[in-house]
N, C-alpha and C positions, 0 to 999 in steps of 0.2 A: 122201527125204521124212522118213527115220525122222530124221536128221542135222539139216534143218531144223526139226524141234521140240526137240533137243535141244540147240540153240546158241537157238535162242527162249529155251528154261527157264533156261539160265545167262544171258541175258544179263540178265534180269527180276530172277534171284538178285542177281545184282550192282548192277543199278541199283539193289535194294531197300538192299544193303549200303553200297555207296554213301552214299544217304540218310540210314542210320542212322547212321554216320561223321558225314556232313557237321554231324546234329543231334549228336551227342554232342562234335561239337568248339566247336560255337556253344554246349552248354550250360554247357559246362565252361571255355573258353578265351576265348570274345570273348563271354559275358553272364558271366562267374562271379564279378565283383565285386556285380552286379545281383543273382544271385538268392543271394550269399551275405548282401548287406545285408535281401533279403527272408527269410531264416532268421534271421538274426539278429532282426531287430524281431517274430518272433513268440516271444522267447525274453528280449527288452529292452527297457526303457521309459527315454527318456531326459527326464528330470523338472526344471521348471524349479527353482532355489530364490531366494525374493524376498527381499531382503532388506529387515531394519527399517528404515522411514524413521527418519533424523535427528526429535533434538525440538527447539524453542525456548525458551528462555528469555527473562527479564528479569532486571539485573544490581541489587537490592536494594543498595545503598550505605549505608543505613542501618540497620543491623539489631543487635539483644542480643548478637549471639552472639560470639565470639571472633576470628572471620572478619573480614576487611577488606569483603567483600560475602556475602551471598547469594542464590545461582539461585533466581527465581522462576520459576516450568513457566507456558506461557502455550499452548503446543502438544504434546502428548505421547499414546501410543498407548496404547490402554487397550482389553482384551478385553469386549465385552457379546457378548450373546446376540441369536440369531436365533430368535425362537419360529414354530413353521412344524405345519400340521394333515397327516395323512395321514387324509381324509375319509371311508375307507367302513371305519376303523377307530373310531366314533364311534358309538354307538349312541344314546345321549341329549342330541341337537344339541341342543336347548332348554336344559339346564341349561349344559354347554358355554361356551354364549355366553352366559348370563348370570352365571357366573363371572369370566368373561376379560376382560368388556368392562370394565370397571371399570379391573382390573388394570392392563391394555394402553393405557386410554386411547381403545380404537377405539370408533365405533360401532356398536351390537348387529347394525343393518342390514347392516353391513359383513361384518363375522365371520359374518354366516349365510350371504349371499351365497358366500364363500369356501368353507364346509365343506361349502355342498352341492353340490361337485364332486365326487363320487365316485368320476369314475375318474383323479382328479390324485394320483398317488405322495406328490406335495412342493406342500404349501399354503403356502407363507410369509403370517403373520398378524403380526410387526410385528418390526423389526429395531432393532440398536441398545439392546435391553431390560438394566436393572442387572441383579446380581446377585440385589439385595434381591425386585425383580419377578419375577424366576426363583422363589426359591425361597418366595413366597409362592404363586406357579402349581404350584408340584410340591404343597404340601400339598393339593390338592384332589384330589392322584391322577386327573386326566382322562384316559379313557383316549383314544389316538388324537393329543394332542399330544405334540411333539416338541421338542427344543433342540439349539440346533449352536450352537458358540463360533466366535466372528471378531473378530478385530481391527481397530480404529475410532480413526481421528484423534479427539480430544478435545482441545478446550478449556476447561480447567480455569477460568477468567477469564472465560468466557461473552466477554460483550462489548468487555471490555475492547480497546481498541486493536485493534479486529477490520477495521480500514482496513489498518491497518499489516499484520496476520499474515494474513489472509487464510483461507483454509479450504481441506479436500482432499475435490474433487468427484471423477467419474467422465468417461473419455474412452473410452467403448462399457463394457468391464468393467474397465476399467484405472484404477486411484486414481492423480488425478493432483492436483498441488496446483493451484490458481486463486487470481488475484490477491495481493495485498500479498508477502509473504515468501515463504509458500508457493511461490506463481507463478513470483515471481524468483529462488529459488535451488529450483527445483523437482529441476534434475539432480544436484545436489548433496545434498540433504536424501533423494531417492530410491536415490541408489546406485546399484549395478549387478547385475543376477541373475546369481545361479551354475547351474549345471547337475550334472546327476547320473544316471547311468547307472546302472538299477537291475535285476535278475533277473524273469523271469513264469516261473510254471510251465505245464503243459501246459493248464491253463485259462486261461489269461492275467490270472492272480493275483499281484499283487509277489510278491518273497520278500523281508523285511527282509534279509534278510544276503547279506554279497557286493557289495554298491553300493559304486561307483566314484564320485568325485567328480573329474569333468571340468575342473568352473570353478570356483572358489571365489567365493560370491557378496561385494560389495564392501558393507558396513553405509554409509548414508544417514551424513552428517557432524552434528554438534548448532551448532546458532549460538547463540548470547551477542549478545542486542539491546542497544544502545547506550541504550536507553529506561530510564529507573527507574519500576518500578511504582506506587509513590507519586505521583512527582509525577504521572504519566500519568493518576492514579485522582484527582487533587486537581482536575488541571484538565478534564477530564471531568465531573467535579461543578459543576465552576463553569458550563463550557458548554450541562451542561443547565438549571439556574437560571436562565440570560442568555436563554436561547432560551425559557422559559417566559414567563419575565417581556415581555419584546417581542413574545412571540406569532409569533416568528419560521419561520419552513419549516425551515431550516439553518443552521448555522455550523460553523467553523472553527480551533482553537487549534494553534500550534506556538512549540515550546521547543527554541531552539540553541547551543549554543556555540559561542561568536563563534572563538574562538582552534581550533576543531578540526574543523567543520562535522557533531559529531555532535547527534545528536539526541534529545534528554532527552524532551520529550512530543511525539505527534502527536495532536490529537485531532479528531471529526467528529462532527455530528449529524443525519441520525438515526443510530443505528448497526443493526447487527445483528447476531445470537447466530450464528457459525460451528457449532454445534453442531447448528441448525437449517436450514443455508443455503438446502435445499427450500424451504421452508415461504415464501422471501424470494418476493413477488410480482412485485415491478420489480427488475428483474437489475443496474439504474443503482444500486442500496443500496450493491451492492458497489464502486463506484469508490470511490478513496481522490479528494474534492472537496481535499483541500492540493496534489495532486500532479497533476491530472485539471483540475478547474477552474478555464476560463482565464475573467476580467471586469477590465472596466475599474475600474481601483483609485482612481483619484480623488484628492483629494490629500494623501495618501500619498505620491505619486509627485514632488513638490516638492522632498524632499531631493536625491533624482537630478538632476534637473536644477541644482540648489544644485551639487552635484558637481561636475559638467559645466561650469557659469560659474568656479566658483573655481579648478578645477583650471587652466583654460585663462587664467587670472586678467583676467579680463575684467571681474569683479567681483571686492570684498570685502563679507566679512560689515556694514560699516557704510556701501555703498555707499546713496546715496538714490536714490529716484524718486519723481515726483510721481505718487498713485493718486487718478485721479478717479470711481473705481469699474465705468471699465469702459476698452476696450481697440480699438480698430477695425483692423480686420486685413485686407485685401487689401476694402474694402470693407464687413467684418460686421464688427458690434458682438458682444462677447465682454464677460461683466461678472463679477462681483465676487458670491459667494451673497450673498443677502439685498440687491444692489445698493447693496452699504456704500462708500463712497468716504473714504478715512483719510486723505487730504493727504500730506504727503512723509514718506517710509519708509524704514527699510533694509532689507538684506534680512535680516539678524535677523527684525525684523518681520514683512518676508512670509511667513515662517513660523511666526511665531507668531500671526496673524490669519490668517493659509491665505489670501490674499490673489492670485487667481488671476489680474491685472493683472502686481504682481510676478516669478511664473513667468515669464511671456510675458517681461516687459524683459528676464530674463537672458537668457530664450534668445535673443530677438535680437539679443543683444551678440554670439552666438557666430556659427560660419559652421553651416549645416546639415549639414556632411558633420560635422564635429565633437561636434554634439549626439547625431548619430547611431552615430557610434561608440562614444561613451559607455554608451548603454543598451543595445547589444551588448559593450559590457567588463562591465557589472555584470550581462550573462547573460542577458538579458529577450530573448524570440525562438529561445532555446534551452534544450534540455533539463537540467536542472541533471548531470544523472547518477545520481541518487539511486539506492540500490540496493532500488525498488518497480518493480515491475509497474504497466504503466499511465501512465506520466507524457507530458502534454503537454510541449508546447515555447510554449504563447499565441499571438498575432499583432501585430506590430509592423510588420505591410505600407504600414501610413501612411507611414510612415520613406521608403518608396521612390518616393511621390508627390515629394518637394520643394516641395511647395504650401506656402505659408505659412501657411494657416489651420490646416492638419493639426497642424504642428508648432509650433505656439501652441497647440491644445489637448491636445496630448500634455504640454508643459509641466506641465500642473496633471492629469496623468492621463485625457483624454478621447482618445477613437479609439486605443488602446493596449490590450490584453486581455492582459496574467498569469499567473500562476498564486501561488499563496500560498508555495510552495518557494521560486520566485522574487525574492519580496518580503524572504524572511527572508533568504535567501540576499545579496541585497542590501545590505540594514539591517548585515546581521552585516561585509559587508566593510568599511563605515563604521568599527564598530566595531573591525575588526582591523586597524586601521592602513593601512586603503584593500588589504586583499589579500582576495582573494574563493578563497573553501573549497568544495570540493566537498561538498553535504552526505551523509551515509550514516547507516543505522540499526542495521546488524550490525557486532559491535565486534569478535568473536572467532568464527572457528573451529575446534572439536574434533573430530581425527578422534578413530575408536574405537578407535587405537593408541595416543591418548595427545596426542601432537600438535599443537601450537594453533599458529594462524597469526592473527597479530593484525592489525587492521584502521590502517594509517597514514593518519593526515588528509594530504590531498592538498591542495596551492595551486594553485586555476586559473591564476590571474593575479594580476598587481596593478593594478589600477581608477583609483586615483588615489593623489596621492602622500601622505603621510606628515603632510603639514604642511596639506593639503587638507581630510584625513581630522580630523585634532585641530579644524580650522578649524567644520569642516562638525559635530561632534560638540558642541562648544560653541555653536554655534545651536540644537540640539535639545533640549538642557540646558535653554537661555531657553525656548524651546515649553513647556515643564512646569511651568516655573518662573514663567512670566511671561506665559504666553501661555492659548487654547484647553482646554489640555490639563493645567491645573492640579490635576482629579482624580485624576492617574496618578503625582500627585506621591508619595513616600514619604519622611519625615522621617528625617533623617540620612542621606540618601544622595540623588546627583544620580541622575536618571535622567534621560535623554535618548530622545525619542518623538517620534511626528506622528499624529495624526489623518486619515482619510480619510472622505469621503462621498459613494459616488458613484451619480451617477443608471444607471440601468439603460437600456441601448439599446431600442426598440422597431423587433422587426428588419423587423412587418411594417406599419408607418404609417411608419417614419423617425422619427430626433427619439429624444427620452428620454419612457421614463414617470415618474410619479408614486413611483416605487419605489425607493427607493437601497439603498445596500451599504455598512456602517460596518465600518469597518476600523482598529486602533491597531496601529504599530510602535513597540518600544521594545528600547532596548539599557542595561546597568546594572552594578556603579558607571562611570558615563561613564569616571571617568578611568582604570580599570581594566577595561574590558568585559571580563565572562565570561558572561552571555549576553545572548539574545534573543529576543522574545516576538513573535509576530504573530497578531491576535485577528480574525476577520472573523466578523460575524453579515449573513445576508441577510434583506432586506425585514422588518426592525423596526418597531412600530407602535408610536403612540404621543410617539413622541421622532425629532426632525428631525435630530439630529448626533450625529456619534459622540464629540465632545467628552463627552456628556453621557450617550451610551446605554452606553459600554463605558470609556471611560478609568477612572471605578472599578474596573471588573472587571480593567485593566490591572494598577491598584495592587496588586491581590488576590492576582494571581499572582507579583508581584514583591516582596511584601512574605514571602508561602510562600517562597521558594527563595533568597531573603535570608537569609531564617531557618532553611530547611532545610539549605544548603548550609553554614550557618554563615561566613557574608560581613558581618566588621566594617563598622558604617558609616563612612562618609569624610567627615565634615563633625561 
């Protein structure tokens, strides 16, 4: 018996030793990576580090100084303040908020509500505050307010070209850029975080010293916009004038160069201040409408097809047709604005009266697969590529009907939708010898090493040939010269343009309204193009054509960058 509890006791001993074995080899041999990474993180903080976004500029080509250009800042980070209450450190709310509210801009209602939180550590009372506002709040010695410094995208330019740059919102806590520049080269401009491995002591307090840098974070890159701040701010001027004057909602200006597909001005109306972009109520502000907004152009859209018959030479520029003002097409009557009927024509002419009878004949000289490949050569139904956030591709689904009525009013720009990138894009390939340019806005990038990778103008394609292009350029000469479009003229120099006015779809009666869309295309000196202007105001009041409501404003801007650019004239 004695025997039997003394082989009971060892065997108990050992199953216990056993156990204690088997935990001491699990804790030390198959968990000891586990709990040496849990020793460790109570002894290490591994810290991200963000790096500075990239800034934007503008490349000043005219300036005093010694320089061949200089950087204008149009996006650049800038330290304000975060003014923030700790509420039950606050004895005299009443005076408090009637200090600050001034200051800060908040309302008194607001700031009291806030401070009489008393059990909130951290009141945030308004962010984004200057320096000047800072240190007019410290002279009041408040006790219980606080400041913290953060760093803040700024737009120095306020509005300027604020389609094009865009602003940097939030994605949950994360500053990310949104729309124009910002948007499109967001991963670029952002960088990449580094990381850092740093000491806690037995409180779990850093220790500065001893940090390990893991990752070396990568600095956001600077871009060089292909835009000159001048002209950008010239014709920005002009389009708000146009837009007052017509009483208009919106419009549109852009400035190209024909030979490179950069981009000298974008401009849009309404705008708004990226500094503010909260405060925007309709989130639609922010689409860039040159790049975004697709409508039927109207006839504008008549040199294209001009293109398209000459090239396939099914016409020439002094081809005649009898216009009896109007055109009967698979059974419907199709006429002429104002139901003008001019007698026998060329096609000179029909574009110099915008004569939407004429459209129709050339295109029916052509075959329809042929028409139709043309306005897929000069891009229309695709995305130009432009380097924004946001761009349509328009609709050219008529194309794919074959109906003849379709393609009779596509002719002179109806059942066809755009985009204004498009248009210029187009016009410019006229101008460059029938080659079509992909257009872009950033000319250069800077890394922070130093670095620069410069922006090569790219050639889509070639559109139409060579002798097409001269043909079709010297019709649009006569347009200016002799036609419609005599406003846009500029003494001592040809320029070459068209006119568009087009009625507005009513998508929910069918049919058009009462509302049109003027539109001017011009390219200049014709026999040299270097650049090209595309001006579109919507629903103008007052005035029936854009012969009359914007061809001046065309001359305006062409007569500036004639002069800015310093471009002898040719005649």
């Amino acid at each position: 018996m004695k025997n039997w509890r003394f082989y009971t006791f060892v065997f108990f001993i050992g199953l216990i030793f056993l156990v204690v074995i088997f935990r001491l080899f699990t804790l030390q041999i198959l968990k000891h990576s586990f709990y040496k990474t849990l020793a460790a993180n109570q002894h290490q903080s591994f810290q991200t580090i963000y790096p500075s976004r990239g800034e934007i500029f503008m490349k000043d080509e005219h300036t005093n100084s010694d320089s061949p250009f200089l950087l204008f800042p149009v996006a650049i980070n800038k330290d304000f303040w975060t003014v923030y209450a700790v509420p039950k450190e606050i004895e005299n709310k009443e005076e408090t908020v009637e200090k600050l509210s001034p200051l800060l801009g908040v309302e008194e209602e607001t700031l009291k509500e806030r401070i009489e939180k008393t059990d909130d550590p951290y009141e945030p009372l308004k962010n984004k505050v200057d320096e000047d506002t800072v240190n007019g709040i410290k002279e009041f010695n408040l006790e219980g307010i606080h400041f913290e410094s953060e760093n803040w995208r700024y737009f120095p330019a306020s509005e300027l070209a604020c389609h094009v740059i865009g602003f940097v919102g939030f994605d949950g806590d994360k500053k990310v850029g949104r729309y124009g520049i910002e948007g499109y080269y967001q991963e670029e401009l952002a960088g990449k975080p580094g990381f850092v491995e740093a000491k806690k002591d037995s409180l779990g307090q850093l220790i500065s010293v001893g940090d390990r840098i893991l990752a070396q974070p990568e600095e956001g890159v600077d871009l060089v916009l292909t835009i000159d701040p001048n002209v950008q701010f010239f014709v920005e001027g002009k389009l708000k004038e146009t837009i007052e004057r017509l009483e208009a909602p919106s419009g549109t200006i852009i400035v190209m160069e024909v030979k490179t597909g950069a981009i000298k001005a974008m401009a849009s109306w309404p705008t708004f201040n990226p500094n503010k972009y909260n405060e925007v109520k309709n989130i639609n502000l922010f689409l860039n409408p040159a790049i975004y907004e697709a409508y039927e152009p109207g006839s504008i859209f008549k040199p294209i097809t001009m293109a398209a018959a000459l090239d396939k030479e099914v016409i020439e520029p002094n081809t005649t047709y009898e216009d009896k003002g109007f055109t009967e097409v698979a059974g419907r009557i199709i006429k002429n604005a104002l139901d003008r009927a001019e007698g026998i024509q060329t096609m000179t002419q029909v574009l110099e009266k915008s004569l939407n009878s004429g459209a129709i004949f050339a295109e029916q000289r052509m075959e329809k697969d042929d028409f139709k490949k043309y306005i897929q050569r000069f891009g229309f139904g695709q995305k130009t590529g432009i380097d924004l956030s946001g761009e349509e591709k328009g609709n050219v689904s008529n194309l794919d009907t074959k109906g003849d009525v379709e393609y009779a009013t596509i002719s002179f720009g109806q059942g066809i939708a755009v985009t204004s990138i498009q248009l210029i894009a187009a016009f410019s390939a006229i101008a460059n010898d029938g080659i079509l340019m992909k257009p872009y806005v950033v000319e250069k990038i800077i890394y922070k090493n130093g670095e620069e990778e410069i922006t090569k103008p790219k050639e889509i394609r070639r559109v139409i040939s060579s002798e097409t292009a001269s043909r079709l350029s010297a019709m649009m000469v006569s347009v200016v010269k002799n036609g419609y479009s005599k406003k846009a003229a500029v003494p001592g120099y040809l320029i070459a343009g068209k006119t568009g006015t087009a009625q507005i779809p009513d998508f929910e009666k069918g049919g058009y309204t009462e509302e049109t869309i003027h539109t001017f295309g011009e390219f200049f000196p014709a026999l040299n193009p270097q650049f090209s202007v595309l001006i579109k105001v919507d629903k103008p009041k007052g005035i029936n054509f854009a012969s009359e409501s914007i061809a001046p404003l065309a001359r305006q801007i062409a007569e500036y960058i004639l002069n800015y650019y310093e471009i002898p004239p040719t005649q």
